[in-house]
C-alpha positions in Angstrom: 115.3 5.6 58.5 114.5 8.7 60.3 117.0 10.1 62.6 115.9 12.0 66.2 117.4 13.9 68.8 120.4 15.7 67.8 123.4 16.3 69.6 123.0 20.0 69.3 119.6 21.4 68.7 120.4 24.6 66.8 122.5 22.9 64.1 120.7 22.3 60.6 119.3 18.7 59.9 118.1 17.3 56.1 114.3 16.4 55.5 114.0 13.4 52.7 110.9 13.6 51.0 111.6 10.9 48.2 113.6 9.6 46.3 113.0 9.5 42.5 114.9 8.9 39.0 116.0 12.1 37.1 113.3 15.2 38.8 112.5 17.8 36.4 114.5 20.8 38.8 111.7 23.2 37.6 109.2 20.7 39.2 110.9 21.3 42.1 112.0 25.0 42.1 109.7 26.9 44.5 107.9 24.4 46.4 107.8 25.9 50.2 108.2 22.0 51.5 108.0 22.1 55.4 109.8 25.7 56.4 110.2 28.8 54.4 113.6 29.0 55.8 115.1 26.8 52.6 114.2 26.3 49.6 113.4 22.6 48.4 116.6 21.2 46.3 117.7 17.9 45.7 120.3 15.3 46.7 122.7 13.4 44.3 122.9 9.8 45.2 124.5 8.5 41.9 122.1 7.3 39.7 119.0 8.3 42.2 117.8 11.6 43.3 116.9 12.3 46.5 114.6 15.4 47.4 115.4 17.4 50.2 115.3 20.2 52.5 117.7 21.8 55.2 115.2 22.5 58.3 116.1 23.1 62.0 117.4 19.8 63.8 115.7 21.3 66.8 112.2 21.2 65.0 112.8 17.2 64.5 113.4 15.9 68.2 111.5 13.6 69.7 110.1 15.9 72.5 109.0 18.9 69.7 107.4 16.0 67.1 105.9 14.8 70.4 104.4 18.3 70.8 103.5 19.0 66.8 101.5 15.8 66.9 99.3 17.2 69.8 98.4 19.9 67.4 95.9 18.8 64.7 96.1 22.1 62.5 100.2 21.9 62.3 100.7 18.1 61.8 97.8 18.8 59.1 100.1 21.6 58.0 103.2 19.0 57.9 101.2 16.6 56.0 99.8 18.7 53.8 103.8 20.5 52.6 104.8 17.1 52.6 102.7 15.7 50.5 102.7 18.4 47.9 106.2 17.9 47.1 105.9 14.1 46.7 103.2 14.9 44.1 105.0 17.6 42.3 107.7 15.4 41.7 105.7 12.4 40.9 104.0 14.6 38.3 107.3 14.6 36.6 108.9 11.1 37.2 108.9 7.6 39.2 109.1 8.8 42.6 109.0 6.9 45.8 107.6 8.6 48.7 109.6 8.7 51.9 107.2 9.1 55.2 106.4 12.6 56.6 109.3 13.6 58.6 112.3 11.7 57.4 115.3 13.5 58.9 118.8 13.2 59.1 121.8 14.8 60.8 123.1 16.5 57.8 123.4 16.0 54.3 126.4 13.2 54.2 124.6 10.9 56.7 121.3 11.3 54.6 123.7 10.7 51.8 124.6 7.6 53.4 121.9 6.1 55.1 119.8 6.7 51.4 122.3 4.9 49.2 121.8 1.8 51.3 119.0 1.7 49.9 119.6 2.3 46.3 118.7 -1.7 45.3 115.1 -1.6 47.1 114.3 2.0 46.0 115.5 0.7 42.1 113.2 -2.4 42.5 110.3 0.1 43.5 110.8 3.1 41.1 110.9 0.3 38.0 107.8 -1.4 39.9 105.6 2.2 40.1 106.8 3.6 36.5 104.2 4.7 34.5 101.8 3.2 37.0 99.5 5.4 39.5 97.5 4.4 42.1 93.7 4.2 42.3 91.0 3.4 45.0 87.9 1.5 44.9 85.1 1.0 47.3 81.9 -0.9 47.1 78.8 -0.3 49.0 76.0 -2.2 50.6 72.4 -0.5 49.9 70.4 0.8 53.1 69.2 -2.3 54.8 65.4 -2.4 53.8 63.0 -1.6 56.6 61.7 -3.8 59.4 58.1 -4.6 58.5 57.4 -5.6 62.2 57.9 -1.7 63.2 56.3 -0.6 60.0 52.5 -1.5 61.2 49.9 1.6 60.6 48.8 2.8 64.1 44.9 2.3 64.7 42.8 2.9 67.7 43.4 0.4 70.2 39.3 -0.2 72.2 39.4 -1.6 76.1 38.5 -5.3 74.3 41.5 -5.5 71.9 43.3 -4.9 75.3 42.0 -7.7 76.8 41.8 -10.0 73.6 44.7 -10.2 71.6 43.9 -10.9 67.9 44.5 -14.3 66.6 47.6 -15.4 65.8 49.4 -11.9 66.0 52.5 -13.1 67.6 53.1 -15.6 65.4 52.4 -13.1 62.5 55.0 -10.6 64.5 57.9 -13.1 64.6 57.7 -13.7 61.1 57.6 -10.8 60.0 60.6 -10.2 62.0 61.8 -13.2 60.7 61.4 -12.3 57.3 63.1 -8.6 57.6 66.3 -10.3 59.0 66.0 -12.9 55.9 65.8 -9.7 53.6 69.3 -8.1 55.4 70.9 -11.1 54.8 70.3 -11.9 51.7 70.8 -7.9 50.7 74.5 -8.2 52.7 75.4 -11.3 50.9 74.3 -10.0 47.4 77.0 -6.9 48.6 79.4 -9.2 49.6 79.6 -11.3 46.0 79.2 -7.7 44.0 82.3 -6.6 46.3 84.2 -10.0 45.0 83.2 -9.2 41.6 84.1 -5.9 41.3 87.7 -6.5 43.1 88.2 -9.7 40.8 87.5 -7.7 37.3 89.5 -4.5 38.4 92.7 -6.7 39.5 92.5 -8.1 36.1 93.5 -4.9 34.3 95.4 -4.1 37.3 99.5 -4.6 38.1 99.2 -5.2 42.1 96.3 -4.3 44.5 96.0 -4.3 48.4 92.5 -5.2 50.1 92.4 -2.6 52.7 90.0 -2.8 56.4 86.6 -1.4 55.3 85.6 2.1 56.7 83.1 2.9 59.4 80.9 5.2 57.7 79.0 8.4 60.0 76.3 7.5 62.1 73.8 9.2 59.5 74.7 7.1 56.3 73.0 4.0 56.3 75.7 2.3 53.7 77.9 -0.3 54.6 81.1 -0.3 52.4 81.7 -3.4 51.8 85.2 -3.2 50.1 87.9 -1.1 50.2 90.8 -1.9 47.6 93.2 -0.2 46.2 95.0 -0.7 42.7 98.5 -0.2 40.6 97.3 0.4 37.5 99.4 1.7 34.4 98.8 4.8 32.9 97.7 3.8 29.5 95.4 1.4 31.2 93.6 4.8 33.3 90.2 4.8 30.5 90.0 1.7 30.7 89.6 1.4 34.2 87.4 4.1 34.6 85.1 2.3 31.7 85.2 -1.0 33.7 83.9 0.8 36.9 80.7 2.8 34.7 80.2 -0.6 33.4 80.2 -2.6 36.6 77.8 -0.1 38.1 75.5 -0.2 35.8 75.2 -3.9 35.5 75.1 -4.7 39.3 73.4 -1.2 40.4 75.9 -1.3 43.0 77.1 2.2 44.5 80.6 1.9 43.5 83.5 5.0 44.0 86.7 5.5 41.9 89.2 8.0 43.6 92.6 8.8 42.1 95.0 8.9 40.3 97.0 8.8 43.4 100.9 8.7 43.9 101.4 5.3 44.4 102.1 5.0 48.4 100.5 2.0 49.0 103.3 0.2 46.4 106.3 1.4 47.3 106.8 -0.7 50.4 106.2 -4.2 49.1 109.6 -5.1 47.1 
């Protein structure tokens, strides 16, 4: 939906944030959004609202976003304004979250181009009411050590040079047998606590995405074996937070609940 490269660069553009049913104003009064050269307002489009800002169309071509996303510290900037007014609105009412730099050539063809679509942002607002969003990850424990490279160091004499002992490579390959046995069995153990947790938390849940597992930094010897995230109704919040405590403690599985999140990953699917 986003518009680029105006006809003349100077002129004023509109940045869509979201769109939302009936924002609390005060919610939005005073939010600095992505320039300090407007304020944040909002946009009638009959019985939605969208939230908006005038910015420079100049700002919002291709070649200058080209530019702003070679800079780490000002597209963190950009992400950062943007996604504190999604969540101050949110706060206050079923919002759906337009991506970071939504912009059109003015207010009537935002006007426009929005109330297209008015059905698919109805069917997600109703889907996302009183629901937030919440993550859940699952990790595998530190693989247990390799006996084989465990062995105590003793003095080696000139005759165990010459004489290997008896029956110590057979005793080497199964030990190293035995340590890849014990990764296995510890990865597949993961891998059915990982099924179990996702199955019991999309119970309580409304919708939930299985998302690619993280690589985790070279120094943390975890492996996360699931990444989900979940729609899950407000009233239902305890609960789910209950479920988790509970689920750790019966599988001693190092599980992590993040949120509540405004509900991104559910806004897109209707």
């Amino acid at each position: 939906m986003t518009e680029r490269d105006p006809e003349h660069s100077d002129d004023n553009a509109t940045y869509v944030f979201a769109v939302c049913w009936n924002p609390n104003l005060a919610a939005v009064a005073g939010l600095s959004g992505v320039t300090d050269e407007a304020p944040v307002g909002t946009l009638s489009l009959g019985t939605l609202t969208a939230i908006v800002q005038t910015v420079r169309a100049g700002d919002f071509t291709d070649e200058a976003w080209q530019v702003r996303l070679s800079d780490q510290r000002e597209l963190e900037r950009y992400a950062r304004a943007h996604h504190d007014v999604v969540t101050a609105v949110a706060a206050c009412c079923p919002t759906v979250p337009l991506p970071m730099a939504t912009v059109y050539h003015g207010v009537e063809r935002a006007r426009d181009a929005l109330a297209k679509e008015a059905e698919r942002f109805h069917a997600a607002l109703k889907r996302i009411a009183h629901h937030a969003e919440w993550g859940v990850k699952v990790y595998a424990p530190p693989s247990p050590p390799d006996a084989a490279n465990q062995t105590p160091i003793r003095r080696v004499t000139p005759l165990d040079r010459s004489r290997p002992a008896p029956g110590a490579g057979l005793a080497y390959l199964n030990s190293k047998r035995g340590a890849q046995e014990r990764r296995e069995r510890s990865q597949n153990e993961a891998l059915r606590t990982a099924e179990t947790v996702d199955a019991q938390v999309r119970s309580l849940a409304t919708a939930s995405r299985r998302l690619r597992p993280q690589l985790q930094p070279s120094e943390d010897r975890r492996v996360q074996v699931l990444n989900a995230t979940y729609l899950v109704a407000e009233h239902r919040a305890e609960e789910l937070a209950l479920l988790t405590r509970t689920l750790r403690e019966r599988t001693g599985a190092h599980i992590e609940l993040s949120g509540p999140w405004v509900p991104y990953s559910f806004v897109g699917e209707v």
